[in-house]
C-alpha positions in Angstrom: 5.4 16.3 -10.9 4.0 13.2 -9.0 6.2 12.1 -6.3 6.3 8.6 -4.1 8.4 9.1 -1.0 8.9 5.8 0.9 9.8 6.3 5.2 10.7 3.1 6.9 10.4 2.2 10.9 12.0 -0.5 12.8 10.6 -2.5 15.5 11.9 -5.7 16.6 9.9 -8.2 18.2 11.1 -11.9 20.1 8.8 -14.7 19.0 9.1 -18.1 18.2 6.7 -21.6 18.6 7.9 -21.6 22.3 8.2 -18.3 24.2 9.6 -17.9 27.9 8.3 -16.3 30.5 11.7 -13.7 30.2 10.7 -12.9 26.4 7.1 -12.4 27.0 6.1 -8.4 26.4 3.7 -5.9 26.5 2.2 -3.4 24.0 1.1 0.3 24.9 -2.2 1.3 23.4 -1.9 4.9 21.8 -4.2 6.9 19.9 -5.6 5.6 16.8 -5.0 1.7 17.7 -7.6 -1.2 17.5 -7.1 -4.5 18.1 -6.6 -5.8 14.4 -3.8 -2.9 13.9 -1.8 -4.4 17.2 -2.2 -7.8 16.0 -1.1 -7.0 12.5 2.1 -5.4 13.8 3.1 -8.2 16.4 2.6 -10.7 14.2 -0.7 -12.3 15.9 -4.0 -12.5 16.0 -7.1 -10.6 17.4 -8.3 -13.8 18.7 -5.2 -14.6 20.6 -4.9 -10.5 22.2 -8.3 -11.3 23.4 -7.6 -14.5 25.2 -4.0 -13.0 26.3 -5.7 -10.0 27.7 -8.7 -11.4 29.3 -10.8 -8.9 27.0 -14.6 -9.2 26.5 -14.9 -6.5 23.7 -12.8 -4.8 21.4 -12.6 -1.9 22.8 -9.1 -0.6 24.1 -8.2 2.6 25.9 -5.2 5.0 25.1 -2.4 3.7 27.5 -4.0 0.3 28.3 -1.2 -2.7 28.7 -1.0 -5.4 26.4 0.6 -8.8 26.8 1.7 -9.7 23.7 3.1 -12.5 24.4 1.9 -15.8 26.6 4.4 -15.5 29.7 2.5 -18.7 30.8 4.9 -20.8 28.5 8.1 -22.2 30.0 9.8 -23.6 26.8 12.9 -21.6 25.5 12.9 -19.0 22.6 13.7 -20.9 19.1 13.8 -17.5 17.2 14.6 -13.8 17.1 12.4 -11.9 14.6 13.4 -8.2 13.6 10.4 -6.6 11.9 10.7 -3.1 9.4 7.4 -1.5 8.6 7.6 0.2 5.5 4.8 3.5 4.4 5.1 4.7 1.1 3.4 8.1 0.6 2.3 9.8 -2.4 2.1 13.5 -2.7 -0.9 14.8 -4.2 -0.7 17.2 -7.2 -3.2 19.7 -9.0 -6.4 17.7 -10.2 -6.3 14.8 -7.7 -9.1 13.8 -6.1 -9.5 10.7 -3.1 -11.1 8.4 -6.1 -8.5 9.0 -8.3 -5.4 8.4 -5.7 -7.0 5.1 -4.5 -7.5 4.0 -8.3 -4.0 4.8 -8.8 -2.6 2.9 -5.9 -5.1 -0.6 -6.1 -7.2 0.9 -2.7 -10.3 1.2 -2.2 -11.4 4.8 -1.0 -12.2 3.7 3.0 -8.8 1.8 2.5 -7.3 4.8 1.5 -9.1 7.1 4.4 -8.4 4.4 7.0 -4.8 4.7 6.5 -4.5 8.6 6.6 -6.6 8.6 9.5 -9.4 11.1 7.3 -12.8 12.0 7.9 -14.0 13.9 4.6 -12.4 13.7 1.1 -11.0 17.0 1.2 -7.5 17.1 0.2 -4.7 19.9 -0.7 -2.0 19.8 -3.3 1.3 19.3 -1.8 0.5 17.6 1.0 0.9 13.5 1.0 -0.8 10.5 1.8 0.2 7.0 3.0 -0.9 4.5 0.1 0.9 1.1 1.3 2.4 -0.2 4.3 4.4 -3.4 4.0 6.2 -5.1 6.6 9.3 -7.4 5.7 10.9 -10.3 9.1 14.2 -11.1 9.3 14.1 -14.3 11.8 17.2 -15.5 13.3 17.8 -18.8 15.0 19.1 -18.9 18.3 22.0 -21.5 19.0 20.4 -24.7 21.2 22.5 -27.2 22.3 19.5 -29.3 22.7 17.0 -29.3 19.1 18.7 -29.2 15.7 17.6 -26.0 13.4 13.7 -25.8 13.2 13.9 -24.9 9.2 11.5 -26.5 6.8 13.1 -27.3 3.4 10.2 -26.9 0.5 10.9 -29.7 -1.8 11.7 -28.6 -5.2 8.7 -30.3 -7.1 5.6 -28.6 -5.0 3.7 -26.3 -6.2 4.0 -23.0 -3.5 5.1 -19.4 -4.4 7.4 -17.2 -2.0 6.4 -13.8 -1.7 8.9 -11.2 -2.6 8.6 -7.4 -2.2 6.1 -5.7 -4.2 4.2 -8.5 -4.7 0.3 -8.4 -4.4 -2.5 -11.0 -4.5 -3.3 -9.3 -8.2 0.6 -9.6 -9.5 1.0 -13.3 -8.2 -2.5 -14.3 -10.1 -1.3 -12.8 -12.9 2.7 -14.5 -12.5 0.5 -17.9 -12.2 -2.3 -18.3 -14.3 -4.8 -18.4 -10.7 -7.2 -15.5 -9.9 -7.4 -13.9 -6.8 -10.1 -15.8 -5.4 -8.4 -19.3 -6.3 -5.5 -18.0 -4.4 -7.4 -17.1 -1.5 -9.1 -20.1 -1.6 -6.2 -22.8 -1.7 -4.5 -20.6 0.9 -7.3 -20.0 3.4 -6.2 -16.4 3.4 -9.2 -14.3 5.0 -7.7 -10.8 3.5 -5.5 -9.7 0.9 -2.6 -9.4 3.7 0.3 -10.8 2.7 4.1 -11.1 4.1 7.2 -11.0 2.1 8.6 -14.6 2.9 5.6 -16.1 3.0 4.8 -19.6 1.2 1.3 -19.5 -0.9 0.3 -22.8 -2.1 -0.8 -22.6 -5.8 -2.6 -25.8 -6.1 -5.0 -28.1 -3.4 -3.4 -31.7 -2.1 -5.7 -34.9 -3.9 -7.4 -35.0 -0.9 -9.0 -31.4 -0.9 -9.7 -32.3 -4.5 -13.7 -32.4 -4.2 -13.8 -29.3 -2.6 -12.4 -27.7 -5.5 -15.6 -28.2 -7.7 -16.0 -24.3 -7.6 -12.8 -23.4 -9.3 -11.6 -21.7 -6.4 -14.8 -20.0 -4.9 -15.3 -20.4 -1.5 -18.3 -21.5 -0.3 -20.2 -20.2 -3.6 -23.3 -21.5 -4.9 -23.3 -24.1 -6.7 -22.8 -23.9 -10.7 -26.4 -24.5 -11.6 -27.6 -21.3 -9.5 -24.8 -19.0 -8.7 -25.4 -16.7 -11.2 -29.3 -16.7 -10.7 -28.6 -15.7 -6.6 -26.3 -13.1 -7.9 -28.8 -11.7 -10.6 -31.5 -11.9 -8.0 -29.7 -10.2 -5.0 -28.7 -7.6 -7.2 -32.4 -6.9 -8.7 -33.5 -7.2 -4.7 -31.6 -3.8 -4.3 -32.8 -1.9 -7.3 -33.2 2.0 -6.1 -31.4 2.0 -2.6 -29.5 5.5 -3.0 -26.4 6.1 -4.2 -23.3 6.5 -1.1 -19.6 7.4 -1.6 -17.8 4.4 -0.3 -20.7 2.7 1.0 -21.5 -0.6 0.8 -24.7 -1.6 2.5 -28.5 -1.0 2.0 -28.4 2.1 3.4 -26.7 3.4 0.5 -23.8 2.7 -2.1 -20.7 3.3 -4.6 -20.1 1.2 -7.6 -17.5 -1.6 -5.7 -19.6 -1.6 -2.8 -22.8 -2.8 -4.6 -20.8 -5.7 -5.9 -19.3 -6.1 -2.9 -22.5 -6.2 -0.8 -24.1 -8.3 -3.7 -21.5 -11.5 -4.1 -21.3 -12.4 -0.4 -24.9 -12.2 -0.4 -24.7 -14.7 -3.0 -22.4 -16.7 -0.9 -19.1 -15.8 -1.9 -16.1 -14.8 -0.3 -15.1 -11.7 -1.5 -13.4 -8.4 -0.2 -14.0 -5.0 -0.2 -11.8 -3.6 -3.4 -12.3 -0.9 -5.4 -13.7 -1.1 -8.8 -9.7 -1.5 -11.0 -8.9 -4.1 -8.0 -11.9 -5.6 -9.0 -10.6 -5.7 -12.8 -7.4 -6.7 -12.4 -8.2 -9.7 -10.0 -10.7 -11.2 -12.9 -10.6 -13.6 -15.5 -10.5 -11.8 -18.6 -14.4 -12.3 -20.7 -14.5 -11.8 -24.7 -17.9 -13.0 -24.8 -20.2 -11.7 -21.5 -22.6 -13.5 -20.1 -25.3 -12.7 -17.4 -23.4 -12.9 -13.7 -20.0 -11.3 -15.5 -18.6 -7.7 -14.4 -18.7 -4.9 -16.9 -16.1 -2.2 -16.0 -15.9 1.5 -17.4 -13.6 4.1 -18.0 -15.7 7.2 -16.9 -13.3 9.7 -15.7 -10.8 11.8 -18.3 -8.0 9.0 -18.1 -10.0 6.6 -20.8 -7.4 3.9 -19.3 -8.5 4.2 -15.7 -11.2 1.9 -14.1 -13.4 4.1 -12.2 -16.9 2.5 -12.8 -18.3 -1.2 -12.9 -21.4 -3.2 -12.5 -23.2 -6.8 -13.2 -24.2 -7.5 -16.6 -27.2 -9.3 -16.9 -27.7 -10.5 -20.9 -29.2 -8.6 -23.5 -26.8 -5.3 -23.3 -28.0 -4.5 -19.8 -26.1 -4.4 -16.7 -26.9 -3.2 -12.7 -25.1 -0.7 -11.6 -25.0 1.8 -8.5 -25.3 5.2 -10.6 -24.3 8.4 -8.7 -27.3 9.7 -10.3 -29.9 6.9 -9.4 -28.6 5.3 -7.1 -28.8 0.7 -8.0 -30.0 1.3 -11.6 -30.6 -1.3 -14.8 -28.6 0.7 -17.3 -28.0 -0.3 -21.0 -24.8 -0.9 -22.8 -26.1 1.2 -26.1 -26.0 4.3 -23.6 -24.8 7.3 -24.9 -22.9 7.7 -22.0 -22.2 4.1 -21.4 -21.4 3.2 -24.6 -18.0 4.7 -25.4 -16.5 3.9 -22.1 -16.7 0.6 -21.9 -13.3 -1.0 -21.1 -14.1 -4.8 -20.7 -15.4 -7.5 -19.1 -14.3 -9.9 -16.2 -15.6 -12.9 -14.0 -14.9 -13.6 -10.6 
């Protein structure tokens, strides 16, 4: 029977737009840490750690001090944030592989290594792995006798979503009628990270209008030759081996290859695995060259395990565990039967 066991952990941080020199505090490096994890869990940034910290590099040692927070600042604290950090764990059964689990949970597989701290995909039935981590803030205002309440009221006509629990980039596309990248875009959001609470604009202000001529890429090519630079970077990697989980010339997996192959055609995309990649699509009845071509090659015919660029005429580049970056054809033997469909970015 699969099982999903969710463990929870408090920490509660001081922060506000002014912080004084009594609330600044320090972080204790431990084992495991980087720079982006500390930043993540205090609610800054890496740039900010670095400036805070006088650091040169990214690289931290086990027990190093932190400041966290600028003791430099004299105003007084507006807010107290309490922050739970929420892991929910999935215990592995009979049959599972790394590909499978990451499938079934929206990760890609160095996602899903990174977050169990592995270094080979060997795995055991019974034991579990961590397949999400949320985090949820509870702010409180302090009393000041000084400033009225420091709360923004979001007028009831604009157009902004507030993230709730469980929600993903993927679901809120879906809920309204944007893709991923569109989200992204409007939002400035680097990463899929998002916060329960947190405001996402769904449409642009007039004046980013022109901006917008992409339908939501950032910074792709324009219409006329996007789909030629994505055709082309694609056919430029044409036998570089196959890699599990990689994503460079050196070698790699299905996602990686498209991955690797849209940001070289100027977009901004990120790392996902090859469902992610389905579900954060616009759906396609009638392909085109440029469009994504997604499989079903595993023994769940409803499971996204395989995908590649089509390119016209029933042929479509692929990274082939076989061949490694491959033109294959859609009247495939193999191919042909698990086909599940067809998506643009």
């Amino acid at each position: 029977m699969k099982k999903s066991v969710v463990a929870f952990s408090t920490l509660a941080i001081l922060s506000s737009t002014f912080v004084s020199p009594a609330l600044a505090s320090t972080y204790t490096v431990k084992g495991g840490d980087n720079l982006s994890k500390i930043a993540q869990k205090h609610n800054t940034t890496v740039k900010d750690l670095k400036q805070l910290n006088n650091l040169k590099s990214d690289f931290l040692k086990i027990n190093q001090k932190l400041i966290i927070s600028n003791s430099k600042t004299t105003s007084n604290a507006s807010s107290v944030s309490v922050k739970k950090t929420k892991n929910t764990t999935y215990t592995i059964v009979p049959g599972d592989t790394l590909t499978r689990i990451a499938n079934k949970h929206n990760l890609t597989l160095v996602e899903l290594m990174k977050l169990n701290n592995l270094k080979s995909d060997r795995i055991y039935a019974g034991a579990k792995l961590i397949v999400s981590k949320s985090t949820t803030t509870t702010t409180i205002d302090l009393p000041s006798s000084s400033k009225p309440s420091n709360v923004t009221q979001t007028p009831a006509h604009s157009a902004t979503y507030v993230v709730v629990k469980g929600d993903t980039l993927s679901k809120i596309s879906r809920k309204t009628n944007l893709t991923v990248v569109q989200l992204k875009s409007i939002n400035s959001l680097k990463s899929d990270l998002i916060r329960v609470g947190q405001k996402l604009k769904l449409s642009k202000s007039t004046s980013t209008a022109p901006a917008d001529k992409n339908d939501g890429q950032v910074e792709a090519p324009s219409s006329g030759n996007k789909v030629t630079k994505v055709v082309s970077e694609a056919k430029k990697l044409i036998g570089t081996p196959y890699s599990w989980a990689g994503a460079s010339p050196a070698g790699f997996d299905c996602s990686g290859f498209i991955y690797y192959t849209f940001k070289k055609a100027g977009y901004e995309v990120s790392r996902l695995s090859s469902s992610t990649y389905y579900d954060m699509g616009k759906k396609v009845t009638t392909p085109k060259s440029g469009d994504l071509i997604f499989f079903a090659t595993g023994s769940n015919k409803s499971v996204v395990s395989h995908m590649g660029i089509y390119l016209g005429g029933g042929e479509f580049i692929h990274a082939s565990t076989s061949k490694g970056v491959t033109i294959s054809t859609t009247s495939n033997s193999y191919f042909k039967s698990k086909i599940i469909g067809y998506r643009s970015l």
